[in-house]
DODRENGU-111946 format. One line per 5 residues: number of its first residue (from 1); their letters; for each residue x, y, z of C-alpha. Coordinates in steps of 0.02 Angstrom, whole numbers, plus 50000, padded with zeros to 5 digits. Layout:
N
NUM	a	X,Y,Z | ... $
//
This chain:
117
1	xxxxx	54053,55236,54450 | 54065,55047,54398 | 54125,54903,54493 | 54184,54757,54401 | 54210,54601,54498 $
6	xxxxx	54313,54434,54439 | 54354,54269,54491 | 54207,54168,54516 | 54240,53976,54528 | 54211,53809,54586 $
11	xxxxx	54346,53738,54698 | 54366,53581,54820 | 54373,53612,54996 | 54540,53668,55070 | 54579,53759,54874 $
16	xxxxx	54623,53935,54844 | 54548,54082,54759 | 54565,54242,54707 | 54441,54381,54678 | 54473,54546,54597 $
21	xxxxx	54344,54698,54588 | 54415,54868,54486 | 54323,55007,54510 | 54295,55135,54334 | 54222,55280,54318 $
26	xxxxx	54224,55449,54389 | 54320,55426,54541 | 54404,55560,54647 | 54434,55467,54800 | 54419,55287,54900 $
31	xxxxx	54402,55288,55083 | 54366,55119,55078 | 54337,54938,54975 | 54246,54788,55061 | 54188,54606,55017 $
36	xxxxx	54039,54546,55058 | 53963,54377,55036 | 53774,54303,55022 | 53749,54117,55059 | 53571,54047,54978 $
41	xxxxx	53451,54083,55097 | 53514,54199,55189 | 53565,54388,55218 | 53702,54468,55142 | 53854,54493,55254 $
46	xxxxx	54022,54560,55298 | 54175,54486,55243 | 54318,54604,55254 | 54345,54787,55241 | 54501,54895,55201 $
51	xxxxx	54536,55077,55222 | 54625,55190,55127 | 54757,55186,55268 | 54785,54993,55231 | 54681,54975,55399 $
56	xxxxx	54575,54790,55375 | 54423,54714,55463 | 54378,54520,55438 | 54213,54437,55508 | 54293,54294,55608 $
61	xxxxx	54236,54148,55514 | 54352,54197,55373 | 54491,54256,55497 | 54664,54161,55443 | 54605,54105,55290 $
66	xxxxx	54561,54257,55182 | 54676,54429,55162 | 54607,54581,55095 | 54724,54703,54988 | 54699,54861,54873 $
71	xxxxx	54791,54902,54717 | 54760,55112,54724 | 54844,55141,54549 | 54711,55029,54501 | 54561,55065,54594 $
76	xxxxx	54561,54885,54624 | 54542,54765,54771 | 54568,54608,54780 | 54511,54438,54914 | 54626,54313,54932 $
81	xxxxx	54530,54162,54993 | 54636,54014,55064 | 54571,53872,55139 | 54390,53849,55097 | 54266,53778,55146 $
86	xxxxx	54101,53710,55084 | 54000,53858,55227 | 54108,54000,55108 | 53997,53967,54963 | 53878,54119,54905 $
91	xxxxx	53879,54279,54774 | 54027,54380,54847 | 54000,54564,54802 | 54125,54714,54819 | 54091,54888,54895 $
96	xxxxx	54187,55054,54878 | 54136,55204,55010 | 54217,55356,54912 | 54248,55456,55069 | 54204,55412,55267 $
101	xxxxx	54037,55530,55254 | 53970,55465,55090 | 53797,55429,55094 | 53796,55318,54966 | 53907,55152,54924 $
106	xxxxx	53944,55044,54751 | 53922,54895,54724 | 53983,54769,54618 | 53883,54652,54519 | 53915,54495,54613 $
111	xxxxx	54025,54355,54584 | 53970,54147,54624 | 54080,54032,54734 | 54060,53876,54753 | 54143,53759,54858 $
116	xx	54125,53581,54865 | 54146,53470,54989 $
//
């Protein structure tokens, strides 16, 4: 399993962007897709979730601003990111579960943003 994420950019505060990540490979099932984020510095964490049900979790710095959606025919998710700010900067990085009792998780390769003030 491969997960290809797209979308990296520089943008001015209050811009727009989107992120994609497609997942390949031998798949048989998504429970669920997430975005995660890592500022320089510091840990890695949390930016949204979203379950094969469509259910969605957002960290609340980004809630508002950023909306989460999956494409199943396409294995895909995607990160809409509105609003940004210069604190949203970091290697964002996409994570498929394949079912809810899967010990292991994907990752994507990482994709920069950078926003500037």
């Amino acid at each position: 399993v491969q997960l290809q994420a797209c979308g990296r950019g520089l943008v001015q505060a209050g811009g727009s962007l989107r992120l994609s990540c497609a997942a390949s490979g031998s798949i048989t099932s998504i429970y669920s897709l997430g975005w995660y984020r890592q500022a320089p510095g510091k840990q890695r964490e949390l930016v949204a979730t979203i379950t094969s049900d469509s259910s969605t979790y957002y960290t609340d710095s980004v809630k508002g601003r950023f909306t989460i959606s999956r494409d199943n025919a396409k294995n895909t998710v995607y990160l809409q990111m509105n609003s940004l700010k210069p604190e949203d900067t970091g290697v964002y990085y996409c994570k498929m579960r394949p079912t809810s009792w899967s010990a292991r998780d994907y990752w994507g390769q990482g994709t920069l943003v950078t926003v500037s003030s």
